[in-house]
N, C-alpha and C positions, 0 to 999 in steps of 0.2 A: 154800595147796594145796587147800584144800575147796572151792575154785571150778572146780577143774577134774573132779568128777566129776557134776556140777549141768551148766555147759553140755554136757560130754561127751553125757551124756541131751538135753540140750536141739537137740542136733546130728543127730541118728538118722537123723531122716529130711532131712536136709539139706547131701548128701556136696557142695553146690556152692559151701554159705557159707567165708568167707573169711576174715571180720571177726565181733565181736561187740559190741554196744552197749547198754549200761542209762541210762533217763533216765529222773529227774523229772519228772512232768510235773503241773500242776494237777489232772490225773487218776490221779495215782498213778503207783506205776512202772512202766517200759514196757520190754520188753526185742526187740532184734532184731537179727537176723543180718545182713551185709551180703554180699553175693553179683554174682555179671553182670547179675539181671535182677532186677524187683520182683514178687516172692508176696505177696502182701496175706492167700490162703488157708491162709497153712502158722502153723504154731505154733513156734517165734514165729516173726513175719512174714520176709521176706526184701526187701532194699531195694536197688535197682541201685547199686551206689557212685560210677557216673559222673553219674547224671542224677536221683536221690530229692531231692529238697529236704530231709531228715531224715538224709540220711546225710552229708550237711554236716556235721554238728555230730560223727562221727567224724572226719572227717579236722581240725576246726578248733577243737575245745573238749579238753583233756583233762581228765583228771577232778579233777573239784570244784569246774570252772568253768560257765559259765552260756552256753548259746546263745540265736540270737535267731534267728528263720527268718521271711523273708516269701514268702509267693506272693499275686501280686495285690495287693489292699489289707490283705489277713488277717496279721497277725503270730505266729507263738506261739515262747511263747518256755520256757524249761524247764533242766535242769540236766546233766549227763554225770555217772552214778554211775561207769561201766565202758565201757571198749574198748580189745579186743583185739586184737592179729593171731593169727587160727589156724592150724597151724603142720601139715602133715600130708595125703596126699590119700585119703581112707577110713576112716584112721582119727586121731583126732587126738592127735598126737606133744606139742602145748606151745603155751602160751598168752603169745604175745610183747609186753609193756607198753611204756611210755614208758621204763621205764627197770630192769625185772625180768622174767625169763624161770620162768615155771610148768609143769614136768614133771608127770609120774604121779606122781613120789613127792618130789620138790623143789622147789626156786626157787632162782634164784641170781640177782644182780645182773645189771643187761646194760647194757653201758660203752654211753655215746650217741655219737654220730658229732660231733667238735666238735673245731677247733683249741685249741691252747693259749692261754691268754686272755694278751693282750699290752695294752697303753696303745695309746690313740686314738692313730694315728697322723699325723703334721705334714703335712697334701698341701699346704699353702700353702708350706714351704721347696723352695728350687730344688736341684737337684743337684749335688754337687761332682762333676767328673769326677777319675777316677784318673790316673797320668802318661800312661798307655797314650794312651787318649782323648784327653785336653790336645795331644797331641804331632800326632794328628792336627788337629785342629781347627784346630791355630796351625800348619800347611803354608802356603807361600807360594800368592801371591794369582794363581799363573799354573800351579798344579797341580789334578789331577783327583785323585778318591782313589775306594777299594776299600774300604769299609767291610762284611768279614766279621765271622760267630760266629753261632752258635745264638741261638736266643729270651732273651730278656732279657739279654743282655750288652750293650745302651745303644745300641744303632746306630743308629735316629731320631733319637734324643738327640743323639749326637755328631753326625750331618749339621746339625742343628737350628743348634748352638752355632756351627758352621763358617758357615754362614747369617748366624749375626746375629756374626762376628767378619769373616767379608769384607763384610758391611755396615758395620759400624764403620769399616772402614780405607777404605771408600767414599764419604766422608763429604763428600769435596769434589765429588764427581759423582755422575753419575743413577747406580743400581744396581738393578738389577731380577731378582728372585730367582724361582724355581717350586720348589716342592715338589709330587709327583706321589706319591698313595700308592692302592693295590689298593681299599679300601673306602670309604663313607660316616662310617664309625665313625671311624675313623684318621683323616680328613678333619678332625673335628671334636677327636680330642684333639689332634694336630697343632694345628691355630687355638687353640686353647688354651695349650698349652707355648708357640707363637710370641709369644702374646700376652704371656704372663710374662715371657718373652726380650727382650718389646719389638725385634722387627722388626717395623719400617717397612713399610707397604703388600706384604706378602709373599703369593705368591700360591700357594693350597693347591687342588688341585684331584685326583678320583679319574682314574685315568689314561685311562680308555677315554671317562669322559664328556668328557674333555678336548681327546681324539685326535678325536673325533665333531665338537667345537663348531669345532675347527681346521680340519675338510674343511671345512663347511658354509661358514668365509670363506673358503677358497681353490675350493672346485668350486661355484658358483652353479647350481640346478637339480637339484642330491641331493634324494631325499627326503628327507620329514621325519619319517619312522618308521624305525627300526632292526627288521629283521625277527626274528620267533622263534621261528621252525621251521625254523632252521639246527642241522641234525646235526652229531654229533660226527665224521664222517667230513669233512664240509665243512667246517668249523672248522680241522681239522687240515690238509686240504689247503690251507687261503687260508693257512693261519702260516708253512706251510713254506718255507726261503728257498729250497728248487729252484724255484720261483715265477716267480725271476728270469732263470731261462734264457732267458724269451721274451718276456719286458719290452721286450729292444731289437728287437721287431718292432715296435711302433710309435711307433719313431723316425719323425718324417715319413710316417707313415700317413694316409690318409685312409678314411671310410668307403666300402665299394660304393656306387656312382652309381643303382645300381636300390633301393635300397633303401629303403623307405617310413619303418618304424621308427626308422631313423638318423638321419636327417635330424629327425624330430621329437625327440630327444634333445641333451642336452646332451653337450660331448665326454668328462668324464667319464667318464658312464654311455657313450657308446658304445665306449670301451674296456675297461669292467665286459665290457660283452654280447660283445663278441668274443674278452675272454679267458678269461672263466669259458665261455662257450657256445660254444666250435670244440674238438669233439673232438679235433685232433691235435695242438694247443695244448697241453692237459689233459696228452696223450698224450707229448708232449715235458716236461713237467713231470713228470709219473710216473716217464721214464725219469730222467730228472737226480736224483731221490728216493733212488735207488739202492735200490729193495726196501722204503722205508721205508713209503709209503703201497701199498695194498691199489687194485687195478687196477677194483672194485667204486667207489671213491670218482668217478671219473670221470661216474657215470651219474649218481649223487648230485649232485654239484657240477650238471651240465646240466640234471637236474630241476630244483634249487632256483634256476636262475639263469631258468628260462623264468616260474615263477610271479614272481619280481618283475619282471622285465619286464612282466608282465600290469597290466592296466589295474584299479582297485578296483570292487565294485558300487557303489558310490557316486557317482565320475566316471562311469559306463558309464549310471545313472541318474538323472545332475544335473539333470536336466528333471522328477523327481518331487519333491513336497514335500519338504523334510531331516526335517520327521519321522517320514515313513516308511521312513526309513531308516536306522532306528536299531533292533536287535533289543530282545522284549520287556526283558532282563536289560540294558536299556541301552548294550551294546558295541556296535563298528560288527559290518553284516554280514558280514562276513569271518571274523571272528574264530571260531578254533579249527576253522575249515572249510580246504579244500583250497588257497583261494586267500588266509589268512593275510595272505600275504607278498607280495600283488602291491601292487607301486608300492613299495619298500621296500630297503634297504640293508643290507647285514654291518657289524660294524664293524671286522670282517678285512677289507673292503674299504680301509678307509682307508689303512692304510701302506702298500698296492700303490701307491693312487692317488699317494702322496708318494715313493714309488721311481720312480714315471712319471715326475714333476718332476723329479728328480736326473738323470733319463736323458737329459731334453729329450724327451719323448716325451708331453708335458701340460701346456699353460698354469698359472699359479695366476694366479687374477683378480685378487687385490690383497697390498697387501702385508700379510706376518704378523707380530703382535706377535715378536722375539726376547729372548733371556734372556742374563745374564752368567752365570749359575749356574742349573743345575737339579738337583734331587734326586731320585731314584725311587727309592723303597722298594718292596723284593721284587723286587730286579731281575731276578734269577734267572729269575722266571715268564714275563719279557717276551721275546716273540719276537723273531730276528734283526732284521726288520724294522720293528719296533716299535719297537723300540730306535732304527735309524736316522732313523724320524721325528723322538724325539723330540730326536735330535742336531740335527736340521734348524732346532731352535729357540734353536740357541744363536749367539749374535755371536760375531765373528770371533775368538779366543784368549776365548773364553768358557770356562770351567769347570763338573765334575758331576761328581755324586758318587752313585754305584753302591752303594747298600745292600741286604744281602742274605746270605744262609746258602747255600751250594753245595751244602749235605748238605739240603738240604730245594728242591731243583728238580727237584722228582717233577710238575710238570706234562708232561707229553709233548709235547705239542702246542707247548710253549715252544719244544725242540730247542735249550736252553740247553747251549755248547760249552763253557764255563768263563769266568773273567772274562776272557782276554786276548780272546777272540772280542765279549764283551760289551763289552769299550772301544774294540775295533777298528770296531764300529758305529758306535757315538754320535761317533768321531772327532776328540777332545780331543787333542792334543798331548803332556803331561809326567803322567804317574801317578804316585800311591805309591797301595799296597796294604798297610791293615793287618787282623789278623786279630785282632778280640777277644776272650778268653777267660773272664772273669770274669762270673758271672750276678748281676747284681743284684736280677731282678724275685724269680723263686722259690727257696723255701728251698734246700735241700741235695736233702732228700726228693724233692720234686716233681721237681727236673730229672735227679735218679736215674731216676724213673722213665719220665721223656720220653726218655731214652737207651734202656731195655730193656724196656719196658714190662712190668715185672712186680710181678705184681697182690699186694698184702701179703696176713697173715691178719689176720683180725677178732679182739679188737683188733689193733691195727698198734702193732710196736715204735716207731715212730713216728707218732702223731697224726697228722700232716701232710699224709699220705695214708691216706685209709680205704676200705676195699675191702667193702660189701655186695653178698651175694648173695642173692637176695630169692625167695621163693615163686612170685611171677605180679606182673603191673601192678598190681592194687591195695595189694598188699604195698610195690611200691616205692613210689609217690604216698603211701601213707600214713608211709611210713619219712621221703620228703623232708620231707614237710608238717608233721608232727613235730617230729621234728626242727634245721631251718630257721627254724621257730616259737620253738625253744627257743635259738636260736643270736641271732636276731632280740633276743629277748628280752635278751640278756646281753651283746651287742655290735651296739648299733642302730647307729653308724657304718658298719659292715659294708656293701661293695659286694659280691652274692653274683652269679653266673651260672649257670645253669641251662644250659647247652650242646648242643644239640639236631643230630642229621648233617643234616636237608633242612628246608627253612620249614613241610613239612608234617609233618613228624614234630613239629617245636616248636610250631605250634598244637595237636596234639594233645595234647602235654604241657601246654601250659598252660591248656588246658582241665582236664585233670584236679589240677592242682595250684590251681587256682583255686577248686578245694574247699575248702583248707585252709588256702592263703594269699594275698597282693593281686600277686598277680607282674604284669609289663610285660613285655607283647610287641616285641621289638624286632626287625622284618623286616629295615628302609629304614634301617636306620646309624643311625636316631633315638637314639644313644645318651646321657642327663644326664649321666651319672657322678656319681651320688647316691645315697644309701644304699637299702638294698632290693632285692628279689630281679627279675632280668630273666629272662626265656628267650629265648633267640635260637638261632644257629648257629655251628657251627665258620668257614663261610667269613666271617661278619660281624663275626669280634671278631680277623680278623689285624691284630696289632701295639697290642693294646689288653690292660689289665691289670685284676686285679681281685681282690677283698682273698680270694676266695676262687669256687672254681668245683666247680660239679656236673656231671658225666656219667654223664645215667641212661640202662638201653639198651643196655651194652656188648657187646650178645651177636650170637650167627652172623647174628642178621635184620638188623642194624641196620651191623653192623661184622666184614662175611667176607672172609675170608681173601683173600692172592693181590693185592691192590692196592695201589699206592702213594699213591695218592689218599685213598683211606680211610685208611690210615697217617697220611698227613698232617694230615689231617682232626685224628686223636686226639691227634696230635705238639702241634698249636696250639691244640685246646681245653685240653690240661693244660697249657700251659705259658705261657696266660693268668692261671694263680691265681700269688696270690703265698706265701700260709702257709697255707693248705688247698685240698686237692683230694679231693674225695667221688666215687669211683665205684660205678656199680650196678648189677646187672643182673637181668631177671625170669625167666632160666633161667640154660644156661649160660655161662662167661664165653666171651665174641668168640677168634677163633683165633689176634688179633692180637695178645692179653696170654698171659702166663704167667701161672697159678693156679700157686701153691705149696701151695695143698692140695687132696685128693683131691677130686673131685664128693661132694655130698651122693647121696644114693638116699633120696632121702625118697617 
C-alpha cells in the first residue's frame, strides 16, 4: 500500500498516464509513466504505449524479469522493478498488478484471466462418432443428406466420414468426391482431417474460388480479374433468385446487328451487358423481387456494369512502355480510382451465367469436370442460385450433402428458404435430414453463452468464460499481453486466437499486442494450427477450432446494435474456443451482450 501514495504524487501533473513502470537500468533506477503520446519533459517522463521502444518492456517483462530493447544497432538492456495499470480518470482510484489490486487503504488479490489447467490434449487420435452421426454417415449410397446443429456439434466431421465411407464402398470404380467450404482456413483443416481419414484424391476447394475457376472453363474470354468495387446493393441484387424472371429472354437471342461493342465480346459477357445494363430488364427483376430489393439498386447495378465494360488504361495505353504503367506504390493504374473495375467480372456473375446454360440460352465451351458426391459447408449462406450451380456438377444419381445451422443464415443476400428450397436447387433425388444436437467442440460454458450472449462477472463462476472490462486500449493490450504470456507460460501447447470484426481492426491489434507478445497475423486462411497466439477475424476462422479464443473490442464501436451480421460475427468467434473464451472491452460492453453488472463510473 505505500506505493500508492508515492506515484499518487508522482501523477499530479499527469491526468493522461495510464500505466506505470520502474526499471533498472546500468544507470540506476528509472521511473516512467506510460500514456497516448511521449513527454520526455515531464517528471517522470511519459512514453507512447504503442510506438516507445521502452514501453516494450511494460507490456513484455513483468517484474523481476530482464528486458532487451534494440533500436538500430544499439541494444540496452535492463530490469522491470514495477508496472502498473492506473486505475481512475483525475484522480487515481488503484493500482492494477499481474496478479494484486492496490487501493487507498488496501490490496487484495486479483484472480488472472486463465482456463482450468487440463492434460495436453491427444490431437493425433481420430474421432469416435456418436450413434447419431454413425447412423448418418452409413445412409445408403444413393441418398443426399441434411446435416443440421449449431457450431461444434461435428457436421464437417460427419460429411467428412460419409466421404471417405462412400469412398470405401467405391472401391471397385472411379469415385470422385468435392468438398466446398466458405474459407481458406477450413480449406486447409479439411485437407488435413481428409488426410487422417485417408481419402483418396478428394478434392477440397473454397467455394467461390471454385465457382470462378469453373466459369473461366466453360465461358472462354471472362476476364481475368474479379472486380472490387461491387456494392452491397449489387451484390444483393445479382443473388437474388427474382433474377430469373428474364433469364428466358435470351433463349435464341442474339445481339443488336449495329452494335460495335458486342460483336467485339464474347457471348458470355454479351449477355452480362444486356442483363445487368437494360434498365427494364433490371426493372422487371425488381418487380418479381416483390418489395425485397430497393428501386435505388437498379442505377447501382447499371453504374457498375458500364465501368467494367470499360476498357483498362493499360490496354487504352498498350503502345506505352509497361513500366509506365505501373503507379509509383506498384498497383496498376486503376486501382482504387473510378475505373477500378473496367474489364472485370462479379463473381455473382457466375451462377447467372450457369442458369443461362440450364436455360439453353449459353454455349459451355467444353466439358466440366462432374462429381459423384459433393459437400458444402455453410450451406445456409449459398444463394438460390449458387447452390444450383453447384448441383450442375454432380453425375447423373450423384449425391450431396448440405451442411449447415438454419438459426445462423443471417446473410440476407443468401435469401436462404430453408433446407427443403435448398435440396430442391442442387436437385438430388432421395434425402434424409438429420439434426445434431450434442456439442463437442466447446465446453458447457462457452456454448451457454453463444446461445444468450451474456457477459459473466469478474471473476466468472465459471473460468471458462471470463468477462474484462478495461479502462481504455492500453489497459486492454496490456491485460491480453499479460496475461497470455502467463497462459503461454503454463500451457505452451495451447492454440490461442485473438479474434478481430474487419482485417483492419486485427492489424491494429496486433500491432499493439506485438508489444508484449510474438502473435501471427493471419489474413489469407494462412492458418498452422500450432501452438501460439494468432490474430485474425471472425469471418476467417468459420468452422475451425481452437484450444482457446480472445475477443477484445466488445463495445458499441466495434459491435452495435441492430444486426445480424455482427451477431454473427460474435456467435462464430466464441464458438471457435473449445475450454476458454476471454472477452474485453476498453469501455462499455457492445449492446449485443448482456452485462450483469452495473457500468462502472469510474
Amino acid at each position: 500500500m505505500s506505493r500508492f501514495p508515492a506515484i499518487e504524487r508522482a501523477l499530479a501533473d499527469l491526468p493522461a498516464a495510464r500505466g506505470y513502470l520502474v526499471v533498472e537500468t546500468e544507470r540506476g533506477e528509472r521511473e516512467y509513466v506510460i500514456g497516448p503520446r511521449t513527454q520526455p519533459d515531464t517528471t517522470p517522463a511519459m512514453l507512447d504505449w504503442r510506438t516507445s521502444p521502452l514501453a516494450e518492456a511494460f507490456f513484455r517483462a513483468a517484474p523481476g524479469e530482464p528486458y532487451e530493447l534494440e533500436a538500430g544497432e544499439r541494444v540496452t538492456e535492463g530490469k522491470v522493478r514495477e508496472r502498473w495499470l492506473l486505475q481512475g480518470r483525475g484522480t487515481l482510484d488503484a493500482l492494477i498488478g499481474d496478479d494484486v489490486t492496490i487501493y487507498r487503504e488496501r490490496s487484495a488479490p486479483r484472480p488472472r484471466p486463465a482456463p482450468i489447467q487440463i492434460p495436453v490434449p491427444d490431437r493425433s487420435a481420430m474421432v469416435v462418432l456418436d450413434p447419431e452421426q454413425q447412423y448418418a454417415v452409413d445412409l445408403g449410397d444413393d441418398t443426399s443428406l441434411v446435416v443440421d446443429g449449431e457450431a461444434g456439434v461435428g457436421k464437417t466431421l460427419v460429411a467428412l466420414y460419409r466421404v471417405a465411407e462412400l469412398s470405401r464402398r467405391a472401391e471397385s470404380r472411379k469415385f470422385r468426391a468435392l468438398v466446398l467450404v466458405p474459407t481458406e482456413g477450413l480449406r486447409r483443416l479439411v485437407r488435413l482431417l481428409a488426410d487422417r481419414l485417408r481419402i483418396p484424391k478428394l478434392e477440397i476447394a473454397v467455394i467461390d474460388d471454385w465457382l470462378v475457376e469453373r466459369a473461366h472453363l466453360a465461358f472462354p474470354g471472362l476476364p481475368k480479374r474479379l472486380s472490387e468495387g461491387a456494392t452491397a446493393q449489387v451484390i444483393a441484387f445479382k443473388r437474388h433468385p427474382a433474377v430469373r424472371a428474364v433469364l428466358d429472354d435470351f433463349r435464341g437471342w442474339k445481339p443488336p446487328p449495329n452494335s460495335e461493342l458486342d460483336h467485339k465480346l464474347p457471348r458470355s459477357r454479351q449477355r452480362l451487358l444486356h442483363l445487368w445494363g437494360d434498365r427494364d430488364r433490371l426493372q422487371r427483376v425488381l418487380d418479381a423481387a416483390d418489395g425485397v430489393l430497393p428501386a435505388r439498386a437498379i442505377a447501382a447495378v447499371q453504374s457498375h456494369t458500364r465501368i467494367q465494360f470499360e476498357t483498362t488504361t493499360e490496354k487504352q495505353n498498350a503502345h506505352v512502355d509497361a513500366a509506365r504503367l505501373v503507379a509509383l506504390d506498384g498497383k496498376r493504374l486503376d486501382a482504387g480510382g473510378r475505373m477500378e473495375d473496367a474489364h472485370s467480372f462479379d463473381a455473382e456473375d457466375v451462377p447467372v451465367m450457369f442458369e443461362l446454360v440450364r436455360r439453353n440460352a449459353l454455349p459451355v465451351a467444353e466439358k466440366l469436370p462432374l462429381y459423384d458426391h459433393i459437400v458444402i459447408d455453410e450451406a445456409q449462406l449459398r444463394a438460390p442460385m449458387e447452390l444450383a450451380a453447384i448441383g450442375d456438377a454432380l453425375v447423373p444419381r450423384g449425391t450431396i450433402t448440405l451442411a449447415g445451422d438454419h438459426r445462423q443464415a443471417t446473410d440476407e443476400t443468401a435469401y436462404f428458404a430453408g433446407w427443403p428450397a435448398a435440396r430442391a436447387e442442387v436437385r438430388a433425388q432421395r434425402w434424409h435430414e438429420v439434426t445434431l444436437a450434442v456439442t463437442y467442440r466447446s465446453v458447457p460454458a462457452i456454448a451457454d453463452f453463444a446461445k444468450d450472449f451474456q457477459v459473466p462477472d469478474e471473476p466468472p463462476a465459471d473460468p471458462a468464460v471470463w468477462a474484462s472490462r478495461c479502462d481504455d486500449g492500453l489497459a486492454q493490450a496490456a491485460q491480453i499481453c499479460w496475461h497470455l504470456d502467463t497462459l503461454q507460460t503454463r500451457d505452451p501447447w495451447r492454440q490461442i486466437a485473438v479474434i478481430a470484426r474487419t482485417p483492419e481492426h486485427a492489424r491494429r491489434l496486433h500491432g499493439e499486442l506485438s508489444r508484449g507478445l510474438d502473435p501471427v497475423l493471419v489474413l489469407d486462411g494462412d492458418f498452422r494450427f500450432e501452438p501460439g497466439v494468432i490474430v485474425t477475424t471472425a469471418a476467417a476462422v468459420s468452422g475451425l477450432e481452437f484450444d482457446a479464443v480472445v475477443i477484445p473490442d466488445l463495445s458499441p464501436a466495434f459491435y452495435p446494435t441492430g444486426s445480424a451480421e455482427l451477431a454473427r460475427a460474435l456467435y462464430v468467434a466464441a464458438t471457435r474456443a473449445r475450454d476458454w473464451l476471454w472477452l474485453l472491452t476498453p469501455e462499455t460492453w457492445s449492446p449485443l451482450v448482456s452485462a450483469s453488472r452495473p457500468p462502472r463510473t469510474d
